[in-house]
C-alpha positions in Angstrom: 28.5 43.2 32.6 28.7 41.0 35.8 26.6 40.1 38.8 29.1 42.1 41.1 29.3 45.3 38.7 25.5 45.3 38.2 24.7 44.9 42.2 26.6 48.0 43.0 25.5 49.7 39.8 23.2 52.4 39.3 21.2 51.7 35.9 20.7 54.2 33.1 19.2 54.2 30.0 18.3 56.5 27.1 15.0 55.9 26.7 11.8 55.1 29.4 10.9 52.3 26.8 14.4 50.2 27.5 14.1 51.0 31.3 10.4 49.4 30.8 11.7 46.7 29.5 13.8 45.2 32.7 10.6 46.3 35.3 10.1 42.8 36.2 10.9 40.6 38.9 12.4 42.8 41.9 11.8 45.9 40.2 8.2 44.8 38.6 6.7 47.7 41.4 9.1 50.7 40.2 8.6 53.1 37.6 11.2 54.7 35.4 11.4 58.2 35.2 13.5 61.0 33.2 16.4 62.6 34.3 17.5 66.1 32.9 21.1 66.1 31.9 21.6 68.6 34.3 20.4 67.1 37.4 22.6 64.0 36.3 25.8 66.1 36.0 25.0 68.3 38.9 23.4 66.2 41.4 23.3 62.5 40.6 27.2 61.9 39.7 28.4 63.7 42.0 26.3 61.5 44.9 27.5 58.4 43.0 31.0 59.6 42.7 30.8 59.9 46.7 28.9 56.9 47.5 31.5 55.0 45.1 28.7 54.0 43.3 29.1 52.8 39.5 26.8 53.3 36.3 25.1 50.2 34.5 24.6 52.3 31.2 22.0 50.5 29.1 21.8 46.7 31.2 20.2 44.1 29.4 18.1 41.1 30.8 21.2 39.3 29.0 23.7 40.8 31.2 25.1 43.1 28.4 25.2 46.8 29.2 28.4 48.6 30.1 29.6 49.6 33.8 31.6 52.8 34.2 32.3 55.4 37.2 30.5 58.8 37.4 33.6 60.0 36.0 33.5 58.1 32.6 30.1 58.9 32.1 30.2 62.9 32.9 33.2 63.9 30.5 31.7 63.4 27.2 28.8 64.9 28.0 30.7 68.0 29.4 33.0 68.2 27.0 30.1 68.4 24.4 28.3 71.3 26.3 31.9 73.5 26.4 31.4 73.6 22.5 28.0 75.9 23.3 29.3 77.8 25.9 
């Protein structure tokens, strides 16, 4: 995961405790919080889709982690919730 894919990359990750993790430096002052799944496929991907805004799944403070577009991210999910429907 680059510099440039990180900057313009919202960050995600499964669990408060990794989030926690990278609160240092510039982001030492926020706080991570949950996200349902549905307010991330209703509301958040949709905004990022529109702002052309990417997804940092999982960043590291060793520049791994794994940038795709609201599209990549939504379909599994989705097609996972059609099996309950």
């Amino acid at each position: 995961m680059g510099d440039d894919a990180a900057a313009a990359s919202f960050p995600l990750w499964p669990a408060r405790e990794y989030a926690q993790l990278l609160a240092t430096g510039d982001w030492a002052d926020n706080e991570p919080s949950e996200l349902e799944l549905e307010a991330l496929l209703d509301d958040l991907l949709p905004r990022m889709r529109e702002q052309g805004t990417s997804v940092a799944v999982f960043p590291r403070h060793d520049g791994r982690g794994v940038v795709v577009t609201p599209d990549e991210l939504e379909a599994a999910p989705r097609r996972e919730l059609e099996k309950y429907e």
